[in-house]
N, C-alpha and C positions, 0 to 999 in steps of 0.2 A: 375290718383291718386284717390285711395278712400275717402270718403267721411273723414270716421276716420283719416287717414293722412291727411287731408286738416286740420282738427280739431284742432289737431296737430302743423301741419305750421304756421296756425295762430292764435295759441291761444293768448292773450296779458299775462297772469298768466302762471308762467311753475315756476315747480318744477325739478329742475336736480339732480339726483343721480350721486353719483360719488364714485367706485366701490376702493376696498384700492388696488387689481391686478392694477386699472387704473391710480395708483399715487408711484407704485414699480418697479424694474427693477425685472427679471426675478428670481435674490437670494433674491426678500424682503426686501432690500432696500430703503427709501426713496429716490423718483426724482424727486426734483422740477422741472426739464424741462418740465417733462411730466405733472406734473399741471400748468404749465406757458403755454403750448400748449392747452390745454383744457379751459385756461381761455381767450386764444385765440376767440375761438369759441364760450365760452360764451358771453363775451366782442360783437360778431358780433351780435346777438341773439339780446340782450340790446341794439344796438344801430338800430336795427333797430323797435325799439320799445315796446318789452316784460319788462316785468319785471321778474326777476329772483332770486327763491327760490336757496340756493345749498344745498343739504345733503351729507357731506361730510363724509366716511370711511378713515381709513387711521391712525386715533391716535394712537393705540400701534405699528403700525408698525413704523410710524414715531419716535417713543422712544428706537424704538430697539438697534440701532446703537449707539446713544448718553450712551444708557446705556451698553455698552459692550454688549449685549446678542447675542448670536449665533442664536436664533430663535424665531419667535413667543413663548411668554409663556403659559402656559397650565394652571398654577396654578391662584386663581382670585388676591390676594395680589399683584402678579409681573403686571400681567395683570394690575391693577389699578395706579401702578406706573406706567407703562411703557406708561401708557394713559396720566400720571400725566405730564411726560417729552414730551410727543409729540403731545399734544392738542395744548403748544406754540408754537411748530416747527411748527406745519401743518399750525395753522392760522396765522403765519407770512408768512408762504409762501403766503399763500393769500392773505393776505394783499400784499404782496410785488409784486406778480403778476396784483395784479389790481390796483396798484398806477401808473404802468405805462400807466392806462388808465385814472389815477386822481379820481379813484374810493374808497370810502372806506368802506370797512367791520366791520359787528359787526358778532362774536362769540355768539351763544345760546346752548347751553349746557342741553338738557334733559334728563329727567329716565322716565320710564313705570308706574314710581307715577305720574308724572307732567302732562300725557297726561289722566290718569287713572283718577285723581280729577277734579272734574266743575270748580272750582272757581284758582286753576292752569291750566287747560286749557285754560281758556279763559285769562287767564294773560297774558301766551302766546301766544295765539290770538292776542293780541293786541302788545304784545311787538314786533312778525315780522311784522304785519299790519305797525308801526311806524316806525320801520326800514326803509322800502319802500319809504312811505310817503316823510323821508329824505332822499331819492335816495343813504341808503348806501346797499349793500350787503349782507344778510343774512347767515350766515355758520355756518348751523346747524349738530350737532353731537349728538348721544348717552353720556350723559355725565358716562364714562366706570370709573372714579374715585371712584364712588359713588353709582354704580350699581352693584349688587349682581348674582350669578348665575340661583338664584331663580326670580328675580322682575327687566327683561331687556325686549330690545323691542327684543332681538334676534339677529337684524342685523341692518341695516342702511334701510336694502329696504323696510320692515314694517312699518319703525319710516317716508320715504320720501314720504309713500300711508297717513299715519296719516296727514303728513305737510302737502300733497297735499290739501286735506278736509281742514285742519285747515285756509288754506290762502286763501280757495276758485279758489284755481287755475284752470286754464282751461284743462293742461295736467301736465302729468309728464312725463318725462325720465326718464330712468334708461341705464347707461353707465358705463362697466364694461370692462369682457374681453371676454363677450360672446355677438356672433353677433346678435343673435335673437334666438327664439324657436324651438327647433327641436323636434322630437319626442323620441328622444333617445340621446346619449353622442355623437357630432361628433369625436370626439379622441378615441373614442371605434368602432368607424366604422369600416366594414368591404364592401371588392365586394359585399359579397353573402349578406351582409344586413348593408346597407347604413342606415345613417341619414336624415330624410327628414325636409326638412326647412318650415318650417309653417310659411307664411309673416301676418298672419291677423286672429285675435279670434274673431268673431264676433258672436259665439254661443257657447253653452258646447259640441256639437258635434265635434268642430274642436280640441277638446281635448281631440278624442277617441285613444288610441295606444300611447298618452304623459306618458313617463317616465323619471322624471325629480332628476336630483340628488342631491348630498349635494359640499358642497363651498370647497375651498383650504384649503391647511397648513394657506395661510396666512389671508385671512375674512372669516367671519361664513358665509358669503351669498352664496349659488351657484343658480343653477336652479328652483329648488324647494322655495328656498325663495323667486327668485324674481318673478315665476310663481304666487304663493299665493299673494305676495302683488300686482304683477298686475290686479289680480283677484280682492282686496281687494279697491283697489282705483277706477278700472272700475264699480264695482258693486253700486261706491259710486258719479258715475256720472261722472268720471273723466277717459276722454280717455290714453292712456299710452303707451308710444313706447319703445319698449326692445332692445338696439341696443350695439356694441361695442363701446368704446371708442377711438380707433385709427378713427372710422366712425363720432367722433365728430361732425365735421363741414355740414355734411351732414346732421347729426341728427338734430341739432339747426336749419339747414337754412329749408331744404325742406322738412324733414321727409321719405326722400325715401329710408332712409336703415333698416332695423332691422324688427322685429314683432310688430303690431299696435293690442292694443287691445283695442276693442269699446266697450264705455262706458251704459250703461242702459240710454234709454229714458231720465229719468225723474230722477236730482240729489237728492242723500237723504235730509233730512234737517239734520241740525248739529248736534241737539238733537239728531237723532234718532242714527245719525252717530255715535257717543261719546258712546249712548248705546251700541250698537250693535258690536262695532270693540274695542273703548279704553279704557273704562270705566273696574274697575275690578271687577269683581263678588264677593261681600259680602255674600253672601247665595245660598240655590236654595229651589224652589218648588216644589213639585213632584204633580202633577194632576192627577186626572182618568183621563178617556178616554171621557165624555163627556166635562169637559173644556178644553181639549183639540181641542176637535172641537168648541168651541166656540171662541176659543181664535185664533185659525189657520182661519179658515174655514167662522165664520163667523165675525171674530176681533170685538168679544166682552170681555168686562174689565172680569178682573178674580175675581170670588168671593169666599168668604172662602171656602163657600159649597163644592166648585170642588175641595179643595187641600186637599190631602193625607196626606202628613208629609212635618214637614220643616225643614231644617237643615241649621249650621253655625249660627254668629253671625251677625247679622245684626239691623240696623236704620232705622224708617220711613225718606224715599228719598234716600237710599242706592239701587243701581239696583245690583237685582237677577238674577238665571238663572231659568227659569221656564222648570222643565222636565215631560215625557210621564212616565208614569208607568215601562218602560223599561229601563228607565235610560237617556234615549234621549232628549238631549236640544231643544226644540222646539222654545222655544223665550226667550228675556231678557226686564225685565223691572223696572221700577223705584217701589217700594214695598211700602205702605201706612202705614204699621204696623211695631214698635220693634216687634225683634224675638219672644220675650214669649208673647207679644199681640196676637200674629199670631196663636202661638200655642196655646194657649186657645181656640179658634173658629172655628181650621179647620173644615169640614166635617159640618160644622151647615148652617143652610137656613136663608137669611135674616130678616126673619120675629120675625126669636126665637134670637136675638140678642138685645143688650141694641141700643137705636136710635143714642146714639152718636157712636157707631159701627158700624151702616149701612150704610156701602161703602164696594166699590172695592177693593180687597187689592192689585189688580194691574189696574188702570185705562188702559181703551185702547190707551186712545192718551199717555197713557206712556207703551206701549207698541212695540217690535218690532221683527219681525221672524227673526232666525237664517237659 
C-alpha cells in the first residue's frame, strides 16, 4: 500500500462526500437504504476511531417525489423548492440512520458567501469544530434554498475540499458512482480504445491524456468536478481518495479501492487557504512585468509603483486578484487601499507619496500565487 493510502487509512479527521447518484435508484429517486448502507460504513470508520465530517448531495433530488416532479428541475425557483422539501427528507434520513447507532446529527447549511467571508468562515469553523467536540455528526450541504445561479459552490465536491481545510482534516473521500480516475469515460470505452484506470496522482504528469467530463441529469458533479476539487484539497495539504460508493466499506476501512491523490508536503495555512480557493475576488490589479516578477519570483509585497490599472469596487482588507499585463491571474491578496485610494497612486515610487501612504498595497505575507 502507498504511502498516500496509508494516509488515508489512518487519518483520525476524514471528510466524506456523498455523491446524490450514491443516495438515488437508477430513475432518481430517493433511497434511504442506500444511505442507511453507507452509514453502515461510516458508522465502522467512527467506531473505530475517526471522526467524521459528511457532505451530503442529494437535496433536490430528495424533494422530487414528494413534490410530484417528474425530473430533476432546470429552473433555479423549483430548484430552490425542491431543496426547500428535501433538505428535511435527507437529514432525517440521517438522523434516522444513525440513531440506530445512538448517534446524533446536526444539519449545516452553507452558500459561497459563507465560505467567501472571514468572519463567516470562521463561524463555521467553529460551529463543526463544536459539533465534534459533542460527538454529534455533521451533515453538511450546499444550502440550494438560498443560492443563486450566479454565487454557488457548483456542486458538493468543491464545498467537501473547502470543509476538508475548514476542519483540518486529514483526508477526504469522495464517494459517488464513479470508481476512480480514468483517463477518459469508461461507458464510452471501446476495444480499439479503452479506458485506463489511474490508481494514484502523485504528480501533474499522471494527468497527461486525462479527459474528464461533466455530471448527470441528476448532480451537477461528474469527473471534472471532482477531479478539480481533488486537485483543490491535495494542493491544500490534504490527501483524497476518489472511489465508488457501492466500494464504501473498503473506502472507510483500508483505502484500497478507488484513485489516491497525494497531498503537497507542507499544508497551506488557513489564511492563505481562504485567499486563495474561497474568498471572492472584490477587484483586481493589473501589474507590469517587473511586479510581477517581484511578487511571483521573488515574493515580494506589491507596491503602487508596479500597478497599472485597477478595477472593481473594493475595501482596504478586501482580497483581489492580482493580474500580468495579459490579463493572467498571477496571485490573490488581501489589498491595503479603498479602490479610489489606490487609484490615485498607481504607477508612483514610494518616495513621491504622502508618509501616511508609504506601504504596500499588497503585503507579502498577504499574499498568495494562484
Amino acid at each position: 500500500m502507498s504511502e498516500h493510502r496509508e494516509a488515508v487509512r489512518t487519518a483520525r479527521s476524514v471528510v466524506v462526500k456523498i455523491g446524490t447518484t450514491a443516495l438515488t435508484t437508477p430513475s432518481g429517486v430517493f433511497d434511504a437504504n442506500r444511505l442507511a448502507s453507507l452509514v453502515e460504513a461510516i458508522e465502522g470508520r467512527m467506531k473505530a476511531g475517526s471522526d467524521v465530517v459528511i457532505v451530503s448531495s442529494g437535496a433536490i433530488a430528495a424533494g422530487i417525489e414528494p413534490l410530484g416532479l417528474s425530473k430533476r428541475p432546470t429552473d433555479l425557483a423549483t430548484k430552490q423548492a425542491a431543496a426547500s422539501v428535501g433538505q428535511v427528507a435527507l437529514v432525517n434520513a440521517w438522523s434516522s440512520a444513525f440513531a440506530v447507532y445512538n448517534r446524533t446529527v446536526g444539519q449545516v447549511l452553507l452558500t459561497a458567501h459563507d465560505i467567501s467571508m472571514r468572519v463567516q468562515h470562521n463561524n463555521a469553523q467553529r460551529t463543526l469544530d463544536r459539533l465534534r467536540a459533542l460527538h454529534a455528526v455533521a451533515i453538511v450541504n450546499e444550502n440550494d434554498t438560498v443560492a443563486t445561479n450566479e454565487i454557488r459552490f457548483g456542486d458538493n465536491d468543491r464545498l467537501s475540499a473547502l470543509v476538508a481545510h475548514l476542519v483540518g482534516a486529514d483526508a477526504l473521500i469522495l464517494l459517488s458512482d464513479i470508481d476512480g480516475l480514468y483517463d477518459g469515460d469508461p461507458r464510452k470505452a471501446t476495444p480499439d480504445k479503452p479506458a485506463r484506470f489511474i490508481p494514484e496522482v502523485a504528480a501533474q504528469g499522471d494527468l497527461d491524456g486525462v479527459v474528464a467530463g461533466r455530471g448527470s441529469s441528476l448532480g451537477t458533479g461528474g469527473m471534472a468536478s471532482k477531479l478539480s476539487s481533488a486537485l483543490l484539497a491535495a494542493d491544500a495539504g490534504v490527501p483524497v481518495l476518489l472511489a465508488a460508493a457501492a466500494d464504501a466499506g473498503r473506502a472507510l476501512d483500508d483505502a484500497s479501492v478507488g484513485t489516491v491523490f497525494a497531498p503537497r508536503p507542507e499544508r497551506m495555512s488557513a489564511r492563505k487557504f481562504w485567499m486563495r480557493y474561497a474568498a471572492e475576488s472584490a477587484g483586481a490589479l493589473t501589474l507590469d512585468d517587473g511586479a510581477v516578477r517581484a511578487v511571483i519570483k521573488q515574493r515580494r509585497s506589491l507596491l503602487p509603483a508596479g500597478i497599472t490599472s485597477v478595477t472593481g469596487r473594493f475595501h482596504g482588507g478586501d482580497v483581489v486578484d492580482l493580474r500580468a499585463l495579459d490579463g493572467h491571474t498571477v496571485a490573490r491578496g488581501v489589498v491595503a487601499y479603498d479602490q479610489a485610494e489606490l487609484a490615485s497612486i498607481i504607477g508612483r515610487s514610494t518616495h513621491e507619496l504622502p508618509v501616511e501612504m508609504r506601504r504596500p498595497a499588497v503585503h507579502a505575507d498577504d499574499l498568495v500565487r494562484t
